[in-house]
TIVOKE-753574 format. One record per residue (C-alpha): x, y, z; residue in one letter. Coordinates in Angstrom, 3 decimals, decimal comma. Layout:
# residues N
+----------+----------+----------+--------+
:       xx :       yy :       zz : residu :
+----------+----------+----------+--------+
:        X :        Y :        Z :      a :
...
+----------+----------+----------+--------+
***
This chain:
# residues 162
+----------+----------+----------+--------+
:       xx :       yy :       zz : residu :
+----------+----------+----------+--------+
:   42,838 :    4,837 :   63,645 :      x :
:   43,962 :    1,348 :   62,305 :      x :
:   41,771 :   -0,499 :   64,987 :      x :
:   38,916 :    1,691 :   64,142 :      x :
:   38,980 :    0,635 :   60,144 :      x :
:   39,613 :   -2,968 :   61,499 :      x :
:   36,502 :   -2,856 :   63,625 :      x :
:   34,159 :   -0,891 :   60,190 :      x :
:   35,408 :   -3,646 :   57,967 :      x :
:   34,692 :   -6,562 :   60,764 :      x :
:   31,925 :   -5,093 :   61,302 :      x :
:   30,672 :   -4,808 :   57,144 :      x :
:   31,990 :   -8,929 :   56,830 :      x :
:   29,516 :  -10,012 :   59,648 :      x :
:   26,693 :   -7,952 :   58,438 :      x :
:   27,490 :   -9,205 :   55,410 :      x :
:   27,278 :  -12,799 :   56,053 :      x :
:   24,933 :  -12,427 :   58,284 :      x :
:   22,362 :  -11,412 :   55,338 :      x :
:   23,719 :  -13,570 :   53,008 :      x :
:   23,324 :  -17,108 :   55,408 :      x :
:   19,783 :  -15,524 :   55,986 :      x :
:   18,448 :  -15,641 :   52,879 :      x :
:   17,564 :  -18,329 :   50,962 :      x :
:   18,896 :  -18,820 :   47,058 :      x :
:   17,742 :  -16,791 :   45,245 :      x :
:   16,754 :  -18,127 :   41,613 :      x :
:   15,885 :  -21,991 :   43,268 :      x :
:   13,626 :  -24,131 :   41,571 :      x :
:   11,190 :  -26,259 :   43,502 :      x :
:    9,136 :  -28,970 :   41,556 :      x :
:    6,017 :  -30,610 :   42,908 :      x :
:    5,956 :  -33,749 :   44,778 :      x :
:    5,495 :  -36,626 :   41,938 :      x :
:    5,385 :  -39,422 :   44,200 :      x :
:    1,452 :  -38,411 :   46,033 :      x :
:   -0,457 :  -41,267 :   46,648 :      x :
:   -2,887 :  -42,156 :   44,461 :      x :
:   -5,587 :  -40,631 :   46,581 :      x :
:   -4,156 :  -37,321 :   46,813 :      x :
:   -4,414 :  -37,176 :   42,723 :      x :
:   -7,633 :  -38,597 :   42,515 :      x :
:   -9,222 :  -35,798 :   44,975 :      x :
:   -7,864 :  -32,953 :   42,961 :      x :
:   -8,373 :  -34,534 :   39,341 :      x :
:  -11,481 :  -35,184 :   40,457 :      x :
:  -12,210 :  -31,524 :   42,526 :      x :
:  -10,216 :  -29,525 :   39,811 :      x :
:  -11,140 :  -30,981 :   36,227 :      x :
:   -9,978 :  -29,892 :   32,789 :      x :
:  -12,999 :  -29,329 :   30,962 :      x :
:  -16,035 :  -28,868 :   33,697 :      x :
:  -15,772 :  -25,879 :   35,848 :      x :
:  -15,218 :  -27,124 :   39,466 :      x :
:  -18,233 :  -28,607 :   41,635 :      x :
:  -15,859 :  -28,087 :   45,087 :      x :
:  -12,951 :  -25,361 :   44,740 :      x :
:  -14,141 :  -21,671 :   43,277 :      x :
:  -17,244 :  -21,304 :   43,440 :      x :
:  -17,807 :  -18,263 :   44,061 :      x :
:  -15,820 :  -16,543 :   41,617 :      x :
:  -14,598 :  -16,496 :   38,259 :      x :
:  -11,152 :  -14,447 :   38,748 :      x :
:   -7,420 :  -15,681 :   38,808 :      x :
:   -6,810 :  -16,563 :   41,885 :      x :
:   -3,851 :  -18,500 :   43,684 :      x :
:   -4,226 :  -20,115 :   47,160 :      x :
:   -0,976 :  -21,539 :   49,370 :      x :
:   -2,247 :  -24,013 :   51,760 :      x :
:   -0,565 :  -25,138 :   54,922 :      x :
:   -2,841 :  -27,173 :   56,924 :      x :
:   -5,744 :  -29,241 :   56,643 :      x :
:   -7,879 :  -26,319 :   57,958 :      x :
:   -7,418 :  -24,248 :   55,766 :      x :
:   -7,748 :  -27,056 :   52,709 :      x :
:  -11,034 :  -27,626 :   54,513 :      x :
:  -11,539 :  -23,791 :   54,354 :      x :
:  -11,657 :  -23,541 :   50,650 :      x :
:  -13,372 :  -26,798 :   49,787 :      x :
:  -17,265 :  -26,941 :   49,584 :      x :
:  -18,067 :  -30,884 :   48,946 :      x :
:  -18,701 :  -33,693 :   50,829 :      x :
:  -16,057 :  -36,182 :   50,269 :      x :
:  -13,125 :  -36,929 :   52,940 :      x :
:  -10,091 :  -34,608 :   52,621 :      x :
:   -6,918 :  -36,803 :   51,466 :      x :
:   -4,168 :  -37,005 :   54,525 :      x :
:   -1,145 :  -34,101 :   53,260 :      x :
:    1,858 :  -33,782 :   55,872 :      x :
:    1,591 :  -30,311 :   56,152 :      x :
:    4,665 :  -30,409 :   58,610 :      x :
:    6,753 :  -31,033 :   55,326 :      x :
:    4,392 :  -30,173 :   52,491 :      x :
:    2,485 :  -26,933 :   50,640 :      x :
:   -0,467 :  -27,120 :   48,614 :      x :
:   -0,511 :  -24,779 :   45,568 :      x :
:   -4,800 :  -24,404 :   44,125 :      x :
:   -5,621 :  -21,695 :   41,651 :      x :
:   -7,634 :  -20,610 :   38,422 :      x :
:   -6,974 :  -18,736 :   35,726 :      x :
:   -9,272 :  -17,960 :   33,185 :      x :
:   -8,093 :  -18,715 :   29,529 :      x :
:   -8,503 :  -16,999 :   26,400 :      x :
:   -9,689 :  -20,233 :   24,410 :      x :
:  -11,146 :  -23,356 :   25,637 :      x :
:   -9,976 :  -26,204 :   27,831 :      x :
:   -6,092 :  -26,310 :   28,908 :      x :
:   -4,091 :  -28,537 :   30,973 :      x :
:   -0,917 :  -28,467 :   32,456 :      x :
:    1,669 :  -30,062 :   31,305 :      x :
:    4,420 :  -28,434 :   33,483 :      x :
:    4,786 :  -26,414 :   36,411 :      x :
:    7,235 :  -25,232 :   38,992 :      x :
:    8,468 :  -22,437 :   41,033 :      x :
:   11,227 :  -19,905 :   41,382 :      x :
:   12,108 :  -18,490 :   44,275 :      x :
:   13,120 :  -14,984 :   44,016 :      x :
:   13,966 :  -12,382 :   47,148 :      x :
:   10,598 :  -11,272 :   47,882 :      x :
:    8,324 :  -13,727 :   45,579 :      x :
:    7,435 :  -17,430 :   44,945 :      x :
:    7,284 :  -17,357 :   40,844 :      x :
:    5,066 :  -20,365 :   39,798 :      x :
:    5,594 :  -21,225 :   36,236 :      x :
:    2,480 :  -22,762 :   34,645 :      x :
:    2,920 :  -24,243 :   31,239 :      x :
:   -0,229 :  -24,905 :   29,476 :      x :
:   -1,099 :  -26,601 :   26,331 :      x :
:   -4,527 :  -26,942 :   24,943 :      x :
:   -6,703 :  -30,237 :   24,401 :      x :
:   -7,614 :  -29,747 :   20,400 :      x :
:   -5,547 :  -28,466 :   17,976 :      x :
:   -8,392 :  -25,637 :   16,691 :      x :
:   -8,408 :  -22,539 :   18,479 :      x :
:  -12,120 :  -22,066 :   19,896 :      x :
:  -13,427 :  -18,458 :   19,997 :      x :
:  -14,410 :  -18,847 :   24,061 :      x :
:  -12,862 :  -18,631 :   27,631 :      x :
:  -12,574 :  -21,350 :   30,107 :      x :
:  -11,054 :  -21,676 :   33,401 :      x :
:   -7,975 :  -24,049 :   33,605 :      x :
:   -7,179 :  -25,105 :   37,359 :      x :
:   -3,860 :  -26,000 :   38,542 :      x :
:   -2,685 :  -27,542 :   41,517 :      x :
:    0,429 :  -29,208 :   42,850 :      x :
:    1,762 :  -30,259 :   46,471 :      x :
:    5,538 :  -28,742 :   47,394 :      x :
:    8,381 :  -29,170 :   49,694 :      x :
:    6,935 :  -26,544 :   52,445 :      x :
:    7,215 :  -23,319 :   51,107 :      x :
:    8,261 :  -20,036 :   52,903 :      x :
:    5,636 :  -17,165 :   53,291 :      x :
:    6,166 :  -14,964 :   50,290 :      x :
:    3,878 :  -13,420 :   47,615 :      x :
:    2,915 :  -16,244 :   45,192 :      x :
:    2,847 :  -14,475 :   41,315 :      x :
:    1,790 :  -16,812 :   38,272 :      x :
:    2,991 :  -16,666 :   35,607 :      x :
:    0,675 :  -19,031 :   32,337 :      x :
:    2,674 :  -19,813 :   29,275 :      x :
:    0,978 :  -21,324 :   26,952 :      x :
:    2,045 :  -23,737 :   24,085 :      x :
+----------+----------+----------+--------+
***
């Protein structure tokens, strides 16, 4: 009887840590990569602007909408222009592109980052407007940033705007 409960509660411990060395932290916050070469923020200034809509990412559609990117194909995949893709590491790097439309006109970002949680990637977008008047339109604010590689999980946004 004793050597049964011994082997439930060895049992319970290594199913236990089992799960727990699994999984990654939950609550961890991953910033963007500030160090991109120049190039890298040039192309998506340039593809993703603050107060045009965009001549090369979304054209089709005017919805919120959130793309993870982890190769070059697939960057290539959602851009429509001519000019020469910038070179990304997509062994060690993510690319986070998306829209959302805005209930006034033209926002930036001034922060973002991510929280991981057990089943989600929770990107944090702080936005702040360009004027101080509040304009009675909507505009589309893009965002974009390039990541440590990220795992495969459900990316929700989350806009707060100052």
């Amino acid at each position: 009887m004793l050597s049964d409960f011994k082997s439930i509660l060895l049992l319970s411990l290594l199913f236990t840590l089992f799960f727990v060395s699994g999984c990654e932290k939950k609550g961890e916050t991953i910033y963007p990569t500030d160090n991109l070469p120049e190039q890298v923020t040039l192309f998506f200034e340039n593809s993703l602007p603050i107060v045009t809509e965009s001549p090369c990412f979304f054209k089709s559609t005017n919805e919120d909408i959130v793309y993870v990117v982890n190769s070059n194909k697939e960057l290539q995949a959602l851009y429509s222009c001519k000019e020469v893709l910038p070179e990304i590491d997509f062994s060690q790097y993510s690319i986070i592109i998306g829209q959302k439309r805005m209930p006034n006109s033209f926002y930036f970002v001034a922060d973002q980052k991510i929280v991981v949680s057990s089943r989600a990637l929770e990107l944090n977008v702080v936005a702040k407007t360009l004027s101080e008047g509040v304009w009675p339109a909507f505009s589309t604010m893009y965002y974009w940033g390039v990541y440590p590689k990220l795992p495969n999980k459900v990316v929700n946004v989350n806009v707060i705007i100052k």
